[in-house]
N, C-alpha and C positions, 0 to 999 in steps of 0.2 A: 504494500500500500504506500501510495507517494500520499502523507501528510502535508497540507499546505499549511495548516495554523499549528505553530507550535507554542505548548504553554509552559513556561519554565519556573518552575518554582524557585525561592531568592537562597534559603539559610541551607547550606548544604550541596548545592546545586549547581548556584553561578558564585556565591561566595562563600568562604569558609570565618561562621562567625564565633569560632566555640572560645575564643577569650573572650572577647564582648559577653556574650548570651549566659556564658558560667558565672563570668564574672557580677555580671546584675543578677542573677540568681541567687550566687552567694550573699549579696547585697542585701535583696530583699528578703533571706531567711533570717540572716541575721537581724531582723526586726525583730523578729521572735527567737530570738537566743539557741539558734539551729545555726550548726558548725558544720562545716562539709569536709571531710580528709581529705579529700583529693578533687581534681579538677574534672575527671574520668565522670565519676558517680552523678554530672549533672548534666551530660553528652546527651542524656532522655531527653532532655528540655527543648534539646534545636529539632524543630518540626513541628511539631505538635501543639496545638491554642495552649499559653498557658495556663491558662485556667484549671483548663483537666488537667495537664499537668502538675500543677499544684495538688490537686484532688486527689489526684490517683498514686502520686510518689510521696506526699506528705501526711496526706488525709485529712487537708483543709477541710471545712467546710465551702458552701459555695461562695458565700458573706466571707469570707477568710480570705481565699481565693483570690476572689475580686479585688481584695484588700490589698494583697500580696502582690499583683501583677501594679497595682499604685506605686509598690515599693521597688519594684524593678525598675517600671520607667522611670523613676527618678535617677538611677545609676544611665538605666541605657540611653536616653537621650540626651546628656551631657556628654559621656564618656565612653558606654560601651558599644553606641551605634558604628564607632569608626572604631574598633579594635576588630579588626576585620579584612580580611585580603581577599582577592578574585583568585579564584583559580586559576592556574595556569593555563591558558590555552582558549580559555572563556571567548576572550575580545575575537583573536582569529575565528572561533568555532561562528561567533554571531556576525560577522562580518562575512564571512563564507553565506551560511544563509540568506541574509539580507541579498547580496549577489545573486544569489539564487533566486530571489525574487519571494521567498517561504514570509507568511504573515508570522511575525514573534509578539507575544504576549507575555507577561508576568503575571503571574497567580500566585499567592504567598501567603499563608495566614497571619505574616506579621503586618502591622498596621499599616495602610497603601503610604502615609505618611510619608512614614519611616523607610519603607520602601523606595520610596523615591528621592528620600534623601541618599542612602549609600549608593543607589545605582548613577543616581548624576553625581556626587563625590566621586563614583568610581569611573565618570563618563564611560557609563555603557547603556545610562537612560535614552540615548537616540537611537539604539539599534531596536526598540519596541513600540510597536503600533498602539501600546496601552497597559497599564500599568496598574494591576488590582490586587487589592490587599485586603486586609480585616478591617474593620469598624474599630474606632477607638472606644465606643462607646457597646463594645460587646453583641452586636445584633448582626456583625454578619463574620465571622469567624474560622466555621469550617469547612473545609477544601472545596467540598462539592458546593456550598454556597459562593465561595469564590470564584470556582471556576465556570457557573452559570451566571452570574454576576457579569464575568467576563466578558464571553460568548455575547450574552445578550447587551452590553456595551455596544460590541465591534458590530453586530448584527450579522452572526454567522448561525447559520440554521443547518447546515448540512454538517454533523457531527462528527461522519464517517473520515472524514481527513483531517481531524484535529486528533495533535496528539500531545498529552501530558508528560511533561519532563520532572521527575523529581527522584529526594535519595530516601522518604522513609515511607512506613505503609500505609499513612493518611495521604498522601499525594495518589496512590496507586485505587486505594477503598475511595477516595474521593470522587477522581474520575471516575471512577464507576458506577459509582449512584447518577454521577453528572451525564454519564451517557457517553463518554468517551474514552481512545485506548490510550493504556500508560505505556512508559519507559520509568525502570529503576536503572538511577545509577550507583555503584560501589563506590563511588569515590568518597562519598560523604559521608552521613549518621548513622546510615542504614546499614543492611547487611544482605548479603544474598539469599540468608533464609528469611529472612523479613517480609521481602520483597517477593519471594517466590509466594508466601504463604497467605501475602495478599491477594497474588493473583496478577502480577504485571506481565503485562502482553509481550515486555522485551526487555533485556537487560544488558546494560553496557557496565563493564569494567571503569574505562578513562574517559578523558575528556577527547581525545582524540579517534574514539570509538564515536562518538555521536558523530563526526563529521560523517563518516564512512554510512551511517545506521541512514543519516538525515536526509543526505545527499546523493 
């Protein structure tokens, strides 16, 4: 299948943010006198809304939660949004596309915001036709909401040649609900049994694999 619209998820994907994102985690646990030993133990966090996150690794409450992701953003949008680097290969892989003439998209559960800030920091906000992310305000959050969010932006109806780019199993379970096929890639959060056991239509190892997969 020749994919014309591709959607690339941001934290794991096109940038690698795990000082940033551990680091405001660590941030905001220590509101509540939670110590973290290692940098490793918070690697869950990149992908996934934090919210549940919070919920599911902490056992916030959802009020808690809520509270908690307050406490992040105070570290990550001073400090942690730029602790952060592009992948190697990123800038060529979306330049090659764009050439190609392929629609690129961003789809991301972190807030479109935020999103937009690191990717023009990192000018690679002009290689995408549009650029969707999460509500800061919690109402639009998970994958599948995002990535129809998207979709219904650009005004693309025929599903069959969009395809999702990302490294954990909410980008893959996402599209899927959303109606579209994935790509897991290994480079980042995720893992190859992660990714298989979601159910991704394809899976790439590097970043120099998606050229080849894309194109």
């Amino acid at each position: 299948m020749a994919y014309q619209t591709i959607l690339f998820d941001l934290d794991g994907t096109l940038t690698d943010p795990g000082v940033g994102i551990t680091n405001s985690v660590a941030y905001a646990l220590g509101k509540y006198k939670i110590t973290v030993p290692e940098r490793a133990a918070l690697y869950k966090f990149i992908g996934p809304p934090l919210i549940d996150s919070f919920e599911r690794y902490y056992g916030f409450s959802h009020e808690r939660a809520v509270e908690a992701v307050t406490f992040y953003r105070e570290y990550f949008s001073e400090t942690g949004i730029f602790e952060n680097q592009v992948y190697d290969g990123i800038g060529d892989l979306l330049q090659e596309l764009r050439k190609a003439g392929k629609q690129l998209i961003v789809a991301t559960s972190k807030p479109e915001q935020f999103a937009v800030q690191i990717l023009e920091h990192f000018a690679l906000a002009g290689y995408f036709d549009f650029i969707a992310g999460a509500c800061m305000d919690e109402t639009r959050t998970k994958k599948a909401e995002v990535i129809t969010y998207a979709l219904e932006a650009c005004g693309i109806t025929d599903k069959s040649r969009v395809l999702m780019v990302g490294d954990r199993e909410h980008d893959v379970l996402g599209a899927k609900e959303a109606g579209v096929a994935s790509l897991g890639v290994l480079y980042g959060y995720g893992g190859r049994e992660e990714l298989e056991r979601a159910g991704a239509d394809i899976i790439a190892e590097r970043v120099a694999d998606l050229t080849d997969i894309l194109l």
